[in-house]
C-alpha positions in Angstrom: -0.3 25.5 23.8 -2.3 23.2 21.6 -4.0 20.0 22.5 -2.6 17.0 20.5 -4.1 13.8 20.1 -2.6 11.0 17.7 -4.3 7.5 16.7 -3.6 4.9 13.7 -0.6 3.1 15.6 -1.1 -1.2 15.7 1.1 -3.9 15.2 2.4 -4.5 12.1 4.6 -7.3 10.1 7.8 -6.3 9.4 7.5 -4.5 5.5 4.2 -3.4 6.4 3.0 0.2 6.7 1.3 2.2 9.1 -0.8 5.9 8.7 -0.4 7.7 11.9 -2.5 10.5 12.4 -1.9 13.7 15.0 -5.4 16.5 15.3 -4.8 19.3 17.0 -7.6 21.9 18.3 -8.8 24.9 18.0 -7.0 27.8 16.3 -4.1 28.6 14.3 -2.9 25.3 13.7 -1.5 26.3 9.9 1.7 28.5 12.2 2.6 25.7 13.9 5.4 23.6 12.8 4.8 19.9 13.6 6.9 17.0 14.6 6.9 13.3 15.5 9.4 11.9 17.6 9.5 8.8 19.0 10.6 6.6 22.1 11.1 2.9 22.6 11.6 1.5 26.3 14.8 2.3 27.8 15.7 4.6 25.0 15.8 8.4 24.5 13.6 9.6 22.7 14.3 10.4 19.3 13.4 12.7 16.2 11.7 11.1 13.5 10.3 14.3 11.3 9.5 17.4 11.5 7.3 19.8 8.9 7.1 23.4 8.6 3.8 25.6 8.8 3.0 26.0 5.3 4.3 22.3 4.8 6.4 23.2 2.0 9.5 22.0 3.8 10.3 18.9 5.7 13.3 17.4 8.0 13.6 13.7 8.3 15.7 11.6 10.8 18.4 9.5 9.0 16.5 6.1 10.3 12.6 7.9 8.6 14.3 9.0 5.4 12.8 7.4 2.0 10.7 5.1 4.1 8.3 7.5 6.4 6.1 10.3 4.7 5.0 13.8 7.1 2.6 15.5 5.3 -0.1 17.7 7.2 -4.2 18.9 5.9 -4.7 22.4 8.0 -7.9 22.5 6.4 -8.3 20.0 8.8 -6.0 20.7 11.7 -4.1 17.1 11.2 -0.3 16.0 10.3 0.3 12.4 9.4 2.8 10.3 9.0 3.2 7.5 6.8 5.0 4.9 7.6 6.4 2.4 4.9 8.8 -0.9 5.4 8.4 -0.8 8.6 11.4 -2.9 10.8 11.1 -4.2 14.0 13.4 -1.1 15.4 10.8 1.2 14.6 8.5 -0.4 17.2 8.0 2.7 19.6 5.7 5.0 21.1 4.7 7.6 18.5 4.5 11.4 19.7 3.4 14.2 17.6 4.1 17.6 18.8 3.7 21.4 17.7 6.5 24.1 17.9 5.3 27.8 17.3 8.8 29.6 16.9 11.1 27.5 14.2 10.9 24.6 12.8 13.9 21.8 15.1 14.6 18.3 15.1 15.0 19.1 19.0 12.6 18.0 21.2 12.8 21.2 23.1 11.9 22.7 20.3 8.5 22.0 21.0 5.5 23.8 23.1 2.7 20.6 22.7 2.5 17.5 22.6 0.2 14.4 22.1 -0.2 11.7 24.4 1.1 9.2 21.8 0.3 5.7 19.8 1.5 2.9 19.7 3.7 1.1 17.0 4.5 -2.2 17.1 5.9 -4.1 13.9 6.9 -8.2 14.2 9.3 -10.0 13.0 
């Protein structure tokens, strides 16, 4: 287990961008895969990307792809995830979470996880 804790979530005009920002504690963040997935009331929650440990390979939902960025800094225990021409159907709670065994688009996949942000983008 590793404690998560995400910020950098607001509201937004549709078009604009957001940086979220997950840090984790303590040790060994750099083996830990790390995802975001996201849930908006009444919905399932839902993968949005995921990045290995080394961050030299990534996995984006269909909806993220060629708009959202996951990058991480294990220098500084963080992954991030831009956000860019944002829509008002990305407005949703943010997660991030960690996954010690494989890198999954599956929620399940997942040991940790952050008590999320909020994203809100307008019209």
């Amino acid at each position: 287990q590793v404690q998560l804790v995400e910020s950098g979530g607001g509201l937004v005009q549709a078009g604009g961008s957001l940086r979220l920002s997950c840090a984790a504690s303590g040790r060994a963040f750099s083996n830990y895969a790390m995802g975001w997935f996201r849930q908006a009331p009444g919905k399932e929650r839902e993968f949005v990307a995921t990045i290995s440990a080394s961050g030299h390979y990534t996995i984006y939902a269909d909806s993220a792809k060629g708009r959202f960025t996951i990058s991480r800094d294990n220098a500084k225990n963080t992954v991030f995830l831009q956000t860019n021409s944002l829509k008002p159907e990305d407005t949703a709670v943010y997660y991030c979470a960690a996954n010690n065994r494989f890198v999954s688009t599956k929620s399940a996949g997942f040991d940790s996880w952050g008590q999320g942000t909020q994203v809100t983008v307008s019209p």
